[in-house]
N, CA, C and O atoms as a printed pandas DataFrame, in Angstrom:
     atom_number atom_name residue_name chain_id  residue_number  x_coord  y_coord  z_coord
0              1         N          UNK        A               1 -108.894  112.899 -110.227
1              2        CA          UNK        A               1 -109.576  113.758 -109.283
2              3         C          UNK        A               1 -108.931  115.134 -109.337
3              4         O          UNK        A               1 -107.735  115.064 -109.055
4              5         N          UNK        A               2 -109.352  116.354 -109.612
5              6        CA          UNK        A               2 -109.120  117.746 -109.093
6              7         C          UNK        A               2 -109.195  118.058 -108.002
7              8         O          UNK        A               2 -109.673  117.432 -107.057
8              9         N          UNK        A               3 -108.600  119.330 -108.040
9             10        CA          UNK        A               3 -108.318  119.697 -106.435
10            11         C          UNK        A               3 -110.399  120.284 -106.169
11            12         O          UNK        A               3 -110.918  120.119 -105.065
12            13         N          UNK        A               4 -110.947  120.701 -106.974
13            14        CA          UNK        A               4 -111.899  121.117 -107.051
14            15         C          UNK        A               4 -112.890  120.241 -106.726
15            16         O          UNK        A               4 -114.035  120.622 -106.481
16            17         N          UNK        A               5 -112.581  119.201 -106.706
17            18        CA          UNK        A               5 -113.788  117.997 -106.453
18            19         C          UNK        A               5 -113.416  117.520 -105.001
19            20         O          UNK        A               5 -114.114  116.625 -104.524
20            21         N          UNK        A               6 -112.496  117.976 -104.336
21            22        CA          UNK        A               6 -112.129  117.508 -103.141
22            23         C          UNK        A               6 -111.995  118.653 -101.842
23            24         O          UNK        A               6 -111.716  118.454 -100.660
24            25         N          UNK        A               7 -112.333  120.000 -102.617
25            26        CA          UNK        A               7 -112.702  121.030 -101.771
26            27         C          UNK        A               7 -114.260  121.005 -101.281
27            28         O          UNK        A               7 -115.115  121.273 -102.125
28            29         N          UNK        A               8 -114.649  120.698  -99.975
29            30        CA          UNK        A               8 -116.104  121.119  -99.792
30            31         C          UNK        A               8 -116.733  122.437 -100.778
31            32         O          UNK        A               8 -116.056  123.272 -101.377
32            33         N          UNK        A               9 -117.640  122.373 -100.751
33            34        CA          UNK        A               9 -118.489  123.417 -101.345
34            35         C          UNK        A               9 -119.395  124.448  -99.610
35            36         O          UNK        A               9 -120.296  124.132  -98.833
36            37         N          UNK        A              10 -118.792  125.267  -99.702
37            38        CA          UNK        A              10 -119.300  126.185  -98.249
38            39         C          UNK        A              10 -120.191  126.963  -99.234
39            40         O          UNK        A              10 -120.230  126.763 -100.448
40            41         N          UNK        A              11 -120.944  127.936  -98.506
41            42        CA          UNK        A              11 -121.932  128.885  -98.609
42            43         C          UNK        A              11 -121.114  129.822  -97.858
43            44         O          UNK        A              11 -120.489  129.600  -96.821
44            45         N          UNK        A              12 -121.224  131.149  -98.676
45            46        CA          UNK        A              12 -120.335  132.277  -97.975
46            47         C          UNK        A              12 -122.153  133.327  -98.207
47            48         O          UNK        A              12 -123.087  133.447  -99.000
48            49         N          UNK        A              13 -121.699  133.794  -96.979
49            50        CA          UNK        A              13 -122.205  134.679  -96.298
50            51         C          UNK        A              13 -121.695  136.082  -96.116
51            52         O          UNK        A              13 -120.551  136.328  -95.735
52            53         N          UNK        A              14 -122.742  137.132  -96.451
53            54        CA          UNK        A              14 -122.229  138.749  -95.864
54            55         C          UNK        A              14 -121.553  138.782  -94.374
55            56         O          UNK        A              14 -121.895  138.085  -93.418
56            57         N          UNK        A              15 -120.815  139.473  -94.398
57            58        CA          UNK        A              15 -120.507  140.074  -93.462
58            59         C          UNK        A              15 -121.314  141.117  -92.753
59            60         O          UNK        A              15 -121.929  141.860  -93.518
60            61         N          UNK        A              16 -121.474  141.372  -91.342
61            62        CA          UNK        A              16 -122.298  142.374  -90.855
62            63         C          UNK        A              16 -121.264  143.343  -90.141
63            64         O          UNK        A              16 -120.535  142.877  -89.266
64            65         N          UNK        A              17 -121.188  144.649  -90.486
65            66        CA          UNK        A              17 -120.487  145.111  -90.159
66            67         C          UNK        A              17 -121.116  146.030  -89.229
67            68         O          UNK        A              17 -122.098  146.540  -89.767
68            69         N          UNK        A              18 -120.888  146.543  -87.750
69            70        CA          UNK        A              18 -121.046  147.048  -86.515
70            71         C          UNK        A              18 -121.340  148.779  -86.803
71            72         O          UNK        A              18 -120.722  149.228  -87.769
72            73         N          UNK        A              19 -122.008  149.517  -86.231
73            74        CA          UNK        A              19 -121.820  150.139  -86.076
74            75         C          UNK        A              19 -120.091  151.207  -85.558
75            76         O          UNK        A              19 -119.039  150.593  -85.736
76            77         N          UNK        A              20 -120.046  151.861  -85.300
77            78        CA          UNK        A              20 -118.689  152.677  -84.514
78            79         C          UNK        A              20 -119.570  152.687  -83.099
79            80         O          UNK        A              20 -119.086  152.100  -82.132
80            81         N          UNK        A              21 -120.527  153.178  -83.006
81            82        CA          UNK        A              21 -120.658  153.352  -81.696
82            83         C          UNK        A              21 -120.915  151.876  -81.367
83            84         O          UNK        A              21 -120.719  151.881  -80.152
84            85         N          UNK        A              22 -121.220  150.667  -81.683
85            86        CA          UNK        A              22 -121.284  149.582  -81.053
86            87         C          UNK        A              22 -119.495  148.902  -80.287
87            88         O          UNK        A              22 -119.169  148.371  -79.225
88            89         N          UNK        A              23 -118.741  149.337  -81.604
89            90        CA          UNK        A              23 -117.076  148.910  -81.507
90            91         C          UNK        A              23 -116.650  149.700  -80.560
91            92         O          UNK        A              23 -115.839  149.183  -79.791
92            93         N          UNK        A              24 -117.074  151.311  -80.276
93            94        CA          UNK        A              24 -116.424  151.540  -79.151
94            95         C          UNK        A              24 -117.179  150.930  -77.642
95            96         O          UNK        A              24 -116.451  150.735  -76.668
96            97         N          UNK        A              25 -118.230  150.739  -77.585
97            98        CA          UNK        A              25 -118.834  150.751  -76.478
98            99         C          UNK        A              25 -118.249  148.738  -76.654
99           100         O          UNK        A              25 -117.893  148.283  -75.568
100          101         N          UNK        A              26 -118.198  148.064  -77.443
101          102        CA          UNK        A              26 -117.286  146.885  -77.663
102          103         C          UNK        A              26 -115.962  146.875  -76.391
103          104         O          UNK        A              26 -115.639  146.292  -75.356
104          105         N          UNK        A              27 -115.633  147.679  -77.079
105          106        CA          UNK        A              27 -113.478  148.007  -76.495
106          107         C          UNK        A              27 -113.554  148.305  -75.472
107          108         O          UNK        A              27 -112.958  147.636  -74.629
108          109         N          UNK        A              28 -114.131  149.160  -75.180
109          110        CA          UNK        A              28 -115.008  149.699  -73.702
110          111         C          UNK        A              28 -115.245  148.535  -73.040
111          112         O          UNK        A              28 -114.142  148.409  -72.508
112          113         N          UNK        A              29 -116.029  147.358  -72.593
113          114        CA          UNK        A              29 -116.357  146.693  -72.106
114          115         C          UNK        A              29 -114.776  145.881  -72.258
115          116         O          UNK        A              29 -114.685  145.018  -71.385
116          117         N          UNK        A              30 -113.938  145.931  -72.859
117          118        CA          UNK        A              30 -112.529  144.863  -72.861
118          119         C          UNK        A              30 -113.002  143.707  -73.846
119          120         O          UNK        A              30 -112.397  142.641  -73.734
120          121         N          UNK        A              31 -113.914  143.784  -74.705
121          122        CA          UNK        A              31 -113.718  143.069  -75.745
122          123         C          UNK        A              31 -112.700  143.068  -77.085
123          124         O          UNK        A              31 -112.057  144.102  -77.269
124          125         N          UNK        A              32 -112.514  141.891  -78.082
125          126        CA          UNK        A              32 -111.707  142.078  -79.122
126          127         C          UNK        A              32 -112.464  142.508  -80.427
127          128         O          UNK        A              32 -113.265  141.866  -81.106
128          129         N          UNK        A              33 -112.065  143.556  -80.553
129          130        CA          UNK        A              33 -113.171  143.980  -82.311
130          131         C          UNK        A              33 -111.829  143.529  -83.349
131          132         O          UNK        A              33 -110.623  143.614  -83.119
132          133         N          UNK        A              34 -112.404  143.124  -84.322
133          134        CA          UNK        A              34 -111.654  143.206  -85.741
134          135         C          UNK        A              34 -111.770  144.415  -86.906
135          136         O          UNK        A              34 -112.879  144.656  -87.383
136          137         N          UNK        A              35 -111.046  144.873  -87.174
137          138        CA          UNK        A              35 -111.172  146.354  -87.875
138          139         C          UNK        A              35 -110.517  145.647  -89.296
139          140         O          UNK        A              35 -109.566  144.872  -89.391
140          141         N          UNK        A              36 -111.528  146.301  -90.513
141          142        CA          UNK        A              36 -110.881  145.574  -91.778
142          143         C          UNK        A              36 -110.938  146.741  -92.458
143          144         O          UNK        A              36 -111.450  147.761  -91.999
144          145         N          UNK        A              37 -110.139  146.593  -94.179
145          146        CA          UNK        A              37 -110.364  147.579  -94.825
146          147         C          UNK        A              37 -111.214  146.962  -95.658
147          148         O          UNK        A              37 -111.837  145.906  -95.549
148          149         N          UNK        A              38 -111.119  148.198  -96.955
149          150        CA          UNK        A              38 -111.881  147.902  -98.121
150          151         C          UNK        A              38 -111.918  146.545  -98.771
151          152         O          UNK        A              38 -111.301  145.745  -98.069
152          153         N          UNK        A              39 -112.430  145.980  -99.885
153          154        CA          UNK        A              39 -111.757  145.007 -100.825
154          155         C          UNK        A              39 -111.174  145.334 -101.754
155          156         O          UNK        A              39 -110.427  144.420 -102.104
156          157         N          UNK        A              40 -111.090  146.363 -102.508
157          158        CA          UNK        A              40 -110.876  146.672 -103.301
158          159         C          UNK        A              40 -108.920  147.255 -102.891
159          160         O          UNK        A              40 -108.022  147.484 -103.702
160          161         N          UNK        A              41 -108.884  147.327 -101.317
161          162        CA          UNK        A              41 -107.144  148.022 -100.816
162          163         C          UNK        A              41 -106.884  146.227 -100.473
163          164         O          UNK        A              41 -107.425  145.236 -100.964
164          165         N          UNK        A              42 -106.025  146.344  -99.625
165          166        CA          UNK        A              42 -105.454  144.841  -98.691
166          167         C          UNK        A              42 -106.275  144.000  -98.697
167          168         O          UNK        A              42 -105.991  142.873  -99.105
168          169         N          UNK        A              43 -107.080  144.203  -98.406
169          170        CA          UNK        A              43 -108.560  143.059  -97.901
170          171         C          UNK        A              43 -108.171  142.899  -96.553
171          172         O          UNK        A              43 -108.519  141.756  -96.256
172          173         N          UNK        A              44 -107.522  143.545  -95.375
173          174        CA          UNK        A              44 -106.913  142.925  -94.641
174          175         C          UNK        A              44 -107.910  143.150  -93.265
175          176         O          UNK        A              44 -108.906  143.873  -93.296
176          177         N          UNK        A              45 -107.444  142.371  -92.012
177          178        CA          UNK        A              45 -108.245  142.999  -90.771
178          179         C          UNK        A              45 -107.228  142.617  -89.513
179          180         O          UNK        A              45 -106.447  141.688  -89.306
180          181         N          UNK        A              46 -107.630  143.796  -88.781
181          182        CA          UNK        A              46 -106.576  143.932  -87.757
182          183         C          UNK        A              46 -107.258  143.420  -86.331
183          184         O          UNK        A              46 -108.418  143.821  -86.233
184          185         N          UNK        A              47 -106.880  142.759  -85.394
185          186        CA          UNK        A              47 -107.317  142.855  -84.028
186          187         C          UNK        A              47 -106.782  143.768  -83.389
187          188         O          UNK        A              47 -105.588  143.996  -83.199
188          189         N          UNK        A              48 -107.938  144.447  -82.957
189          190        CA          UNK        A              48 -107.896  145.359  -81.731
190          191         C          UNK        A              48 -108.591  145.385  -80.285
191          192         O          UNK        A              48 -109.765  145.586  -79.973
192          193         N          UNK        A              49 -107.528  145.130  -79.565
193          194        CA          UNK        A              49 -108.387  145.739  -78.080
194          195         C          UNK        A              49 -107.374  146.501  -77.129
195          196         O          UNK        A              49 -106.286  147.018  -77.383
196          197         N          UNK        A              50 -108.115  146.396  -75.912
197          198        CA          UNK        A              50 -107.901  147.948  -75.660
198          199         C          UNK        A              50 -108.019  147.326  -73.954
199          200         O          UNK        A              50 -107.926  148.104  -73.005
């Protein structure tokens, strides 16, 4: 057996990424936004709230 035959098979999906004015009016209300970079830098994403 491989490790490959014992990993599910998922369906990856786009990401939808927010407007700015949705993320601030987000933070605004005391919600948590996630802020990411490029793929091509870190790939990384930060939590932010406020």
């Amino acid at each position: 057996m491989s490790a490959l035959s014992i990993v599910p098979k998922t369906k990856i999906t786009p990401v939808n990424i927010s407007p700015i004015e949705d993320i601030i009016a987000d933070m605004a209300a005391g919600k948590i936004v996630i802020l990411v970079d490029e793929e091509d830098r870190e790939n990384e994403g930060d939590l932010i709230l406020a």
